[in-house]
VEXBA-115573 format. One line per 3 residues: number of its first residue (from 0); for each residue x, y, z of C-alpha. Coordinates in steps of 0.1 Angstrom, whole numbers. Layout:
BEGIN
NUM) X,Y,Z; ...
//
This chain:
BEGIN
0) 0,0,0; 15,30,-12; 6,69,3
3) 17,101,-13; 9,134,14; 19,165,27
6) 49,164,51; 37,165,83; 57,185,114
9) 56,147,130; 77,135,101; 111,159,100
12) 133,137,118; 123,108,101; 127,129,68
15) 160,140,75; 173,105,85; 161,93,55
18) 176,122,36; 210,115,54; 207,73,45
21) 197,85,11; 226,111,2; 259,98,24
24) 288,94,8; 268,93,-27; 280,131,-38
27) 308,136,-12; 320,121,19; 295,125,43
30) 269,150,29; 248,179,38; 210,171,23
33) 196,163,55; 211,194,69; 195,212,40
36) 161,197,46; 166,210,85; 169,248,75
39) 144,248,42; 112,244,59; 113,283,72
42) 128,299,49; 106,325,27; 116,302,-9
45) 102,267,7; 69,258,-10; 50,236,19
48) 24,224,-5; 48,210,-27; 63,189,4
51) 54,156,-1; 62,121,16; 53,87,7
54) 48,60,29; 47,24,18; 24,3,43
57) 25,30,68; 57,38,66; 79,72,55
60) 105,58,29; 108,90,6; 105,128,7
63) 105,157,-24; 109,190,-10; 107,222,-38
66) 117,263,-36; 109,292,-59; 132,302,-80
69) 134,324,-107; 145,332,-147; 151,366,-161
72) 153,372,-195; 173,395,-219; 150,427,-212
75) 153,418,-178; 117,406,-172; 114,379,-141
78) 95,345,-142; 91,326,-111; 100,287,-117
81) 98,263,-91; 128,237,-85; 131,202,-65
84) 156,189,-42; 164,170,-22; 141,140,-33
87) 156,108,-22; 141,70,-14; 151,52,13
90) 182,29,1; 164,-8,1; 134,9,-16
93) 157,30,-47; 154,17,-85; 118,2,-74
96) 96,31,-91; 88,49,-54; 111,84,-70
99) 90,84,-102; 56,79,-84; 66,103,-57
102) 78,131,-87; 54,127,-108; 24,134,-83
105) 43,166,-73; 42,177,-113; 8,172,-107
108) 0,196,-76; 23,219,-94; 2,223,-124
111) -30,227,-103; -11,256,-80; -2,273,-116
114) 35,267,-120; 45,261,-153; 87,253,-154
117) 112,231,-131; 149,235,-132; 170,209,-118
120) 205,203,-113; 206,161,-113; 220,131,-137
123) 207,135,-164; 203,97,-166; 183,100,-136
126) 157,123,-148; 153,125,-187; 129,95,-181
129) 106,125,-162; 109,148,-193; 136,167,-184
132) 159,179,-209; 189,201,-214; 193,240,-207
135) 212,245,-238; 179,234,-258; 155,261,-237
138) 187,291,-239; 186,287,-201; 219,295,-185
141) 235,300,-152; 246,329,-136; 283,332,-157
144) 263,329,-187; 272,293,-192; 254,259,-194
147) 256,230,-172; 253,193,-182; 240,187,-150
150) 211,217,-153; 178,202,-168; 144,220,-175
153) 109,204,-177; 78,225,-192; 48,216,-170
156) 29,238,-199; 41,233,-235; 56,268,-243
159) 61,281,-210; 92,297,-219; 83,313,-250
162) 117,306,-271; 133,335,-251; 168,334,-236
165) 170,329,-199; 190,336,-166; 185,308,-136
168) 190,321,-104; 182,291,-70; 171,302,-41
171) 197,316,-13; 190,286,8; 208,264,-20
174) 243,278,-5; 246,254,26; 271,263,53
177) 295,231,55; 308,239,90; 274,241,99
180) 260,212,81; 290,194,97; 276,202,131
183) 243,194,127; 258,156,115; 264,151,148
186) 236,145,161; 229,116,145; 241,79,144
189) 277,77,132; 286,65,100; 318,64,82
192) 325,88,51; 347,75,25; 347,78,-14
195) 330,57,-36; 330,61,-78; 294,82,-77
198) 314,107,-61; 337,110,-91; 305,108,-116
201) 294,143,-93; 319,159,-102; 319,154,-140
204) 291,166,-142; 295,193,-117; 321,206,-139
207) 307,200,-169; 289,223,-195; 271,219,-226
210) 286,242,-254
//
């Protein structure tokens, strides 16, 4: 029995564990995602309705959390976007369909509450499946003017972005404080950081732009 919802105030810690299972060691030694979840719920960007859990037989094995964020085109007018992260699945319960079912019925809420574009920075083999494709093909660039392989764009509406050239800024709350991050690690259960090769992937693609 599967249950998509709302996050509920009796859920964070379970949330964040499952964010820290989800995330350690996968990007970097250790990570900061759950310390990221922590801190998003109050700031001004998080969008509550788009918080979602799912529970299989009564129990929380995956999270999506999303912010506002924002384009700005060549004449400098602004259009608020929405983005996603973290998502994660608890590890036993990955590569089972739970992300996709758990994505896909936040598309849907998104639509209803009028949002009509997600940016993502992800593998792409992770989420071209969703519809996502490169920024290169909708003339969305970063901040230095570039384009990132890992930077993917999905069109809720067909047309959305009207074939103009775009700007992506994320929300402020996307630059975590490591130290602090680091800090608030310790209060859970120990587990060792090392590398492992998705590490390396990261940072290909991290590093990587589209010309």
């Amino acid at each position: 029995m599967i249950t998509i919802r709302n996050e509920k105030e009796a859920d964070y810690n379970k949330v964040e564990e499952i964010t820290r299972k989800a995330f350690y060691n996968l990007y970097i030694p250790g990570c900061v995602e759950h310390y990221l979840v922590h801190i998003m719920r109050n700031h001004i960007d998080f969008i509550p309705e788009l918080d979602f859990v799912l529970e299989k037989e009564n129990e929380v094995i995956g999270n999506i959390m999303y912010t506002k964020s924002k384009l700005i085109d060549e004449s400098g007018e602004e259009k608020q976007i929405i983005t996603f992260g973290p998502v994660c699945i608890l590890p036993q319960y990955q590569r089972m369909g739970y992300g996709k079912m758990l994505i896909e019925h936040s598309f849907q809420k998104a639509i209803e509450m009028g949002y009509d574009v997600i940016v993502i920075f992800g593998s792409p083999s992770n989420y071209v499946s969703l519809g996502f494709q490169s920024c290169k093909k909708y003339h969305i660039c970063d901040e230095n003017g570039k384009y990132p392989t890992a930077m993917m764009i999905k069109e809720l509406k067909q047309n959305a972005l009207e074939g103009k050239k775009w700007t992506y800024y994320y929300s402020d709350i996307m630059n975590v404080d490591e130290k602090e991050a680091q800090k608030f690690d310790e209060n859970f259960e120990k587990i060792e950081k090392r590398y492992q090769k998705s590490q390396e992937e990261f940072y290909i693609y991290s590093h990587s732009f589209v010309e």
